[in-house]
C-alpha positions as CSV (number, residue, x, y, z in Angstrom):
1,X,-16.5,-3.4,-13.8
2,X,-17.9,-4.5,-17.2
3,X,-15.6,-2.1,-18.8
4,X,-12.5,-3.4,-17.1
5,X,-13.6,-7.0,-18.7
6,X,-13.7,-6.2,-21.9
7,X,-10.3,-4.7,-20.9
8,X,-9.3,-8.4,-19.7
9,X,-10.5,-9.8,-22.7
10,X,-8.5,-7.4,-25.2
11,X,-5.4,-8.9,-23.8
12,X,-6.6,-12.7,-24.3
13,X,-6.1,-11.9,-28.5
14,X,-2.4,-11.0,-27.5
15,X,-1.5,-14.6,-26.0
16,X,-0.4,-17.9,-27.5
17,X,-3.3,-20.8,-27.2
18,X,-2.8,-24.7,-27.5
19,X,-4.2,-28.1,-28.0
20,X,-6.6,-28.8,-25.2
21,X,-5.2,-32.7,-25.1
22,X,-1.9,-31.8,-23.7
23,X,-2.4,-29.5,-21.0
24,X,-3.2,-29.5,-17.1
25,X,-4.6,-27.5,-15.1
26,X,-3.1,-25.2,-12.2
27,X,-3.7,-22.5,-10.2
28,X,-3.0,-18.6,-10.4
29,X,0.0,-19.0,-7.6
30,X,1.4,-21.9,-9.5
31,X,1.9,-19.4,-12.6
32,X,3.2,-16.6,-10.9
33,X,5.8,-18.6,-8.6
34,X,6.9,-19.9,-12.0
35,X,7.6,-16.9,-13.4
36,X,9.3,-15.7,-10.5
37,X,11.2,-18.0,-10.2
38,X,12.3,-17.7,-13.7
39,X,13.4,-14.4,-12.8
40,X,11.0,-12.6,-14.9
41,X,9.8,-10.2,-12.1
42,X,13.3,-8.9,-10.9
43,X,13.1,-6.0,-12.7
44,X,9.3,-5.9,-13.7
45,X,6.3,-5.5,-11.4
46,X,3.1,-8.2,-12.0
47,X,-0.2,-5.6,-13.0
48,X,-2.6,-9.1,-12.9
49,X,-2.8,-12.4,-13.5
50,X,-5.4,-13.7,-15.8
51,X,-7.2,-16.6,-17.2
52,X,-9.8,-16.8,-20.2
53,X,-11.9,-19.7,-21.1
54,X,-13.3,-19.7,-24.7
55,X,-16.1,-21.6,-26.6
56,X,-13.9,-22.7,-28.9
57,X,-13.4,-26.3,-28.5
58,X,-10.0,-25.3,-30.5
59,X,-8.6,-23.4,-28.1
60,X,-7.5,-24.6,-24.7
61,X,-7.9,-21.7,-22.0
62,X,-10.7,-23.7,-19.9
63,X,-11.0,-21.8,-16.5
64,X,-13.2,-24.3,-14.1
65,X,-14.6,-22.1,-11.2
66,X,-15.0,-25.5,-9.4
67,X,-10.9,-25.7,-8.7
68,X,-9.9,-22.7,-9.3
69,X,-7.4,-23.7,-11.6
70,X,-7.2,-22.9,-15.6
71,X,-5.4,-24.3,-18.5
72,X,-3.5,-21.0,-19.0
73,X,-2.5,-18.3,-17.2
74,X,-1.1,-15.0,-18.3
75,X,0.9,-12.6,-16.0
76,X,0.7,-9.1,-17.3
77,X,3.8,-7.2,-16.2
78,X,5.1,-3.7,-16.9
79,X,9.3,-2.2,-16.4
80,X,10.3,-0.7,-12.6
81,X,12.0,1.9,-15.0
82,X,9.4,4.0,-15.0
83,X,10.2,5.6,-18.0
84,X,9.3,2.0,-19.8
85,X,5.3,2.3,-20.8
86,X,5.8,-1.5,-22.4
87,X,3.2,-4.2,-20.8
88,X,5.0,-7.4,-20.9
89,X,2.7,-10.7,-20.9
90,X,3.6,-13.9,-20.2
91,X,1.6,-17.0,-20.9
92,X,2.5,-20.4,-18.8
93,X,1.0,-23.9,-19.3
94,X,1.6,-27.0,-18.0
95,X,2.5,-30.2,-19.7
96,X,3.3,-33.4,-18.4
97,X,4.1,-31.9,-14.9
98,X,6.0,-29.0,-16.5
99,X,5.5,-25.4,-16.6
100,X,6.1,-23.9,-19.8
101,X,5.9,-19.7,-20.5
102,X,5.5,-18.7,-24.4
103,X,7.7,-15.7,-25.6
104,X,6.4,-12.9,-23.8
105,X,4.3,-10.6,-25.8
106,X,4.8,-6.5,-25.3
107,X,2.3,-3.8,-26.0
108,X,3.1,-0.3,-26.1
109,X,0.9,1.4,-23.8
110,X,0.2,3.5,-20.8
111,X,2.0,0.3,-18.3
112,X,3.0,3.1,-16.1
113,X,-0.7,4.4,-15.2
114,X,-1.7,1.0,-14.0
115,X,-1.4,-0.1,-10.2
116,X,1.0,-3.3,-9.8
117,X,0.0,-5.7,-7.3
118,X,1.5,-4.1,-3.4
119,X,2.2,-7.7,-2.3
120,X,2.2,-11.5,-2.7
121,X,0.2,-12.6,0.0
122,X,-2.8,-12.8,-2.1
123,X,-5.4,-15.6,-1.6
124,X,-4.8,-18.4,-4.4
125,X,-7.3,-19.1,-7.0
126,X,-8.5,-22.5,-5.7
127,X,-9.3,-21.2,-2.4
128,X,-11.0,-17.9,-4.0
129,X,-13.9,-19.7,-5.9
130,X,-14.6,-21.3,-2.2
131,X,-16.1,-17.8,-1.3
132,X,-18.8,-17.8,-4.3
133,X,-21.6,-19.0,-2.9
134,X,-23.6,-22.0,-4.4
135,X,-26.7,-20.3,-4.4
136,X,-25.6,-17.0,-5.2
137,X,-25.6,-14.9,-8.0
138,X,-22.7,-16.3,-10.0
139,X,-23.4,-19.7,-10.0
140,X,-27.1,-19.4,-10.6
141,X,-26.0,-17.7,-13.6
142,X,-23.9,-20.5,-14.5
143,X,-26.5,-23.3,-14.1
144,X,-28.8,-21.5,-16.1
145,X,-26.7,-21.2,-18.8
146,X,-24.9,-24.3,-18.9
147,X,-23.5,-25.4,-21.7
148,X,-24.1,-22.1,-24.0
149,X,-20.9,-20.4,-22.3
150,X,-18.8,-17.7,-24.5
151,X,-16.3,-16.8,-22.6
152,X,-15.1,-17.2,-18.6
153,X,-12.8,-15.4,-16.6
154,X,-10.7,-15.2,-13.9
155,X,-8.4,-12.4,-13.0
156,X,-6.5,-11.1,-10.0
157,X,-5.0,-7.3,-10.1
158,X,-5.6,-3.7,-8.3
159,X,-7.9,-2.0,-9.9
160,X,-7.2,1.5,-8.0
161,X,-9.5,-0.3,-4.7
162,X,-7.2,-2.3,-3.5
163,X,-6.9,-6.3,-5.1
164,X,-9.1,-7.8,-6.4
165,X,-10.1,-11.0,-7.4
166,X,-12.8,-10.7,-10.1
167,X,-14.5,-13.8,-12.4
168,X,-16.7,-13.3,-15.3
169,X,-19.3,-15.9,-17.6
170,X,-20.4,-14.8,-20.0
171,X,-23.1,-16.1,-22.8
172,X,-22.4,-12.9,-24.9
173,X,-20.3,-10.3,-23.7
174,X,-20.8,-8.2,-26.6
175,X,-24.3,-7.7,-25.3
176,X,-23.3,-7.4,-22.3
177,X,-25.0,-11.1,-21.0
178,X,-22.6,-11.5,-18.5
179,X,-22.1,-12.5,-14.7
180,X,-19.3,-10.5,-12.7
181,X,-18.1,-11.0,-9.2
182,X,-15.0,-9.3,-7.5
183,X,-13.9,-10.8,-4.6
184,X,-11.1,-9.5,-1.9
185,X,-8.0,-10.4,-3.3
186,X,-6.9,-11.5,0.2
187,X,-10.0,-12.7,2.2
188,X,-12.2,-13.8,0.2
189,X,-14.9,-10.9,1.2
190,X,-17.7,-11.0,-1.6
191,X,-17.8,-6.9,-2.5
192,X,-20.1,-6.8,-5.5
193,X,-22.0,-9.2,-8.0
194,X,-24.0,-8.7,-11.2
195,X,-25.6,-10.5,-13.7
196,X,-28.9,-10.3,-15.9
197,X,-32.1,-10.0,-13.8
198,X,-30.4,-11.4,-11.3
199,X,-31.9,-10.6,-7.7
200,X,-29.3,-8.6,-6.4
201,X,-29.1,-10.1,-2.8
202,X,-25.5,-9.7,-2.9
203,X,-23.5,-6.6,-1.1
204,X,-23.1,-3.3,-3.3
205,X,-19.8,-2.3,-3.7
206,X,-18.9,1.0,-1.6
207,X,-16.4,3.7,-2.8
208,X,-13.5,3.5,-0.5
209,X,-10.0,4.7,0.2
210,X,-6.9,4.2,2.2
211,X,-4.1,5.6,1.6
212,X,-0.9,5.8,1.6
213,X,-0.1,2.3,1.3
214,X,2.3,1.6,2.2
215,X,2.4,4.3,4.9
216,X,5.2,5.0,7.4
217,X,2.4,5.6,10.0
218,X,-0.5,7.6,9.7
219,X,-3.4,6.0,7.1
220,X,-5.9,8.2,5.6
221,X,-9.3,6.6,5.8
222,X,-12.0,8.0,3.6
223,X,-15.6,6.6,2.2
224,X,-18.0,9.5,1.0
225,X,-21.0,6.7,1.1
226,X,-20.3,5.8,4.8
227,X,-20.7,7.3,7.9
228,X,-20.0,6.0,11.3
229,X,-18.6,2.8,11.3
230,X,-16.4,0.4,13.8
231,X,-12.7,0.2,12.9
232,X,-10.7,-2.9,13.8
233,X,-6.9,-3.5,13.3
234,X,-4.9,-6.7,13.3
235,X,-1.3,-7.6,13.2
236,X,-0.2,-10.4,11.0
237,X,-0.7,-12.9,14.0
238,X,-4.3,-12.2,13.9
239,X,-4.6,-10.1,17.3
240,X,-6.7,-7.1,17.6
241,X,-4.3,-4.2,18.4
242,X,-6.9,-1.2,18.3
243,X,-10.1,-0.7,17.9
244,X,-12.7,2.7,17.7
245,X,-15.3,4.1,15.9
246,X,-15.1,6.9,13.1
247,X,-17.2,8.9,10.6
248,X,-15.8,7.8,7.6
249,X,-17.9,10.5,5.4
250,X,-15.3,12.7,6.3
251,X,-11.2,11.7,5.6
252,X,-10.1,10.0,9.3
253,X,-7.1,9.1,9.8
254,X,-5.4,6.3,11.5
255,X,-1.9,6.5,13.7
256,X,-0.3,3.0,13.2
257,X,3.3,4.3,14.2
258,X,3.3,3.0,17.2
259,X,3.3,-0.8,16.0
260,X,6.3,-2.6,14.5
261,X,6.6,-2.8,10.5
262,X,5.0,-5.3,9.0
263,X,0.8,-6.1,7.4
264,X,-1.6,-5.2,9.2
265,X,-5.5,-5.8,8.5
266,X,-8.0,-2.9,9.1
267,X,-11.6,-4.1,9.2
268,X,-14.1,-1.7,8.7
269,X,-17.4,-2.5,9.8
270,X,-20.4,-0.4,8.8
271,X,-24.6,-1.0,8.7
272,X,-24.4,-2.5,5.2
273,X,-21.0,-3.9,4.5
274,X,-17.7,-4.6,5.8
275,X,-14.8,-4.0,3.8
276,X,-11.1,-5.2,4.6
277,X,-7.8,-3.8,3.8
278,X,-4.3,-4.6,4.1
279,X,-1.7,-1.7,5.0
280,X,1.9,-2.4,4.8
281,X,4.1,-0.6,8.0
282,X,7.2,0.3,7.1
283,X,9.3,3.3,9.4
C-alpha cells in the first residue's frame, strides 16, 4: 500500500497549485460530477480521484480528514480507445462558488494496465472519513503528530481489490513515517491500517477475488487465506436474496442468473473479517 502512495504522490508534481486565500473546499463527488458534466468523461474512463495536502504554506492542496473535503481535487483519467496509453489529469478548484478545472495534464504511460473505476455509486469523501475511528489508528497518528505534517492524502480508485478509499499522513514519507488506511470505497468497511508502532488493533487486510465483474451470472469467489465462511447477497433494495456457507480456500462460485440485472452486494463473513463487494448483473 505504501508503494501505491508514493505512486499517488508522483502525480501531485504533475498538477497546477494556487493561492490558499481564494479557494474552498469540496468534496471528491463535487469534482467528479464537475468534470462529468463538462463532458470530460464521455470518451475517457476516471482511474481515481485524488487529493494532496502539503506543508507548504505556499501551496493550497489542504485535505481536512474532519469534512472530507480538500482544496483540490485531481481526476486521473485514461482514453476508452484502448490503443491510447495517455493518463489524462484534471485538477478542479473552487472559487467563489465556482468550479474551475486547469488544462488537463497528460503523461505517457501504461493508462491501459490500470483498473478504471466499475461504477459511480461510490461513497463520497465527507461521509468516508465518518468510518475512521477517533480512537483508532489514523487519528492517533494524527494527534501525535500535530502540527509537524508533510504531506496528507486522500484518494479513491481500484487498486486490482475492488475500490478503495485510501488516506495517508505523513510526517516523512521518504522514511516511510507514515499512517495509511484503505477503506471500502462503497461502505465504509475499515480493511487495513498502518502506521509507526502503532498497535495494530485494526483488521488485516485479506487477499480476495471476485470475478468477473461485471458477470452475466455466475461469480467466481476465491480467498486462499479463508476458509469457511457465511455468504450473504443483497439486491439494491437492501433485501437478502440468498444466503449459504462456502470454503472459500478453494475458487466457489456463485449462480446470480436467476435475479434481474442490476448491483448486488455479497457480504462475506468469515472468523476474522468481513469483506463486501459489489457485482454488477447484466444478462
Amino acid at each position: 500500500m505504501k508503494k501505491f502512495f508514493l505512486l499517488v504522490i508522483s502525480f501531485a508534481l504533475i498538477t497546477s497549485f494556487s493561492s490558499a486565500q481564494t479557494l474552498e473546499k469540496f468534496t471528491a463527488r463535487d469534482a467528479y460530477e464537475y468534470v462529468k458534466q463538462q463532458g470530460t468523461l464521455d470518451n475517457k474512463e476516471a482511474i481515481s480521484i485524488i487529493a494532496i495536502g502539503m506543508a507548504n504554506e505556499m501551496v493550497s492542496m489542504n485535505v481536512d480528514f474532519a469534512s472530507g473535503k480538500a482544496d483540490n481535487w485531481t481526476i486521473v483519467t485514461r482514453s476508452k480507445d484502448i490503443q491510447d496509453t495517455t493518463m489524462y489529469f484534471y485538477t478542479i478548484t473552487k472559487v467563489a462558488g465556482m468550479m474551475i478545472a486547469t488544462e488537463k495534464t497528460e503523461i505517457e504511460t501504461n493508462a491501459q494496465e490500470t483498473v478504471a473505476i466499475s461504477t459511480e455509486n461510490w461513497m463520497n469523501s465527507d461521509k468516508v472519513v465518518t468510518y475512521l475511528p477517533e480512537d483508532g489508528v489514523f487519528h492517533n497518528y494524527l494527534k501525535a503528530n500535530e502540527g509537524t505534517l508533510e504531506m496528507s492524502v486522500m484518494t479513491f480508485s481500484n487498486m486490482g481489490v475492488g475500490e478503495l478509499w485510501a488516506v495517508m499522513a505523513s510526517v516523512n514519507q521518504e522514511q516511510g513515517d507514515m499512517a495509511v488506511c484503505s477503506l471500502d470505497g462503497y461502505t465504509g468497511e475499515l480493511i487495513q491500517c498502518e502506521a509507526p508502532n502503532a498497535v495494530q488493533n485494526q483488521p488485516t487486510f485479506i487477499p480476495f477475488s471476485i470475478y468477473p465483474n461485471p458477470t452475466s451470472g455466475v461469480v467466481n469467489l476465491e480467498s486462499p487465506a479463508m476458509n469457511s465462511a457465511n455468504v450473504e447477497i443483497y439486491d439494491i433494495n437492501g433485501s437478502l436474496v440468498n444466503t449459504s456457507k462456502m470454503e472459500l480456500n478453494e475458487k466457489s462460485q456463485i449462480d446470480l442468473s436467476a435475479y434481474s440485472n442490476g448491483i448486488y452486494t455479497i457480504i462475506i463473513r468469515g472468523d476474522k473479517q468481513n469483506i463486501i463487494r459489489k457485482v454488477i448483473l447484466t444478462k
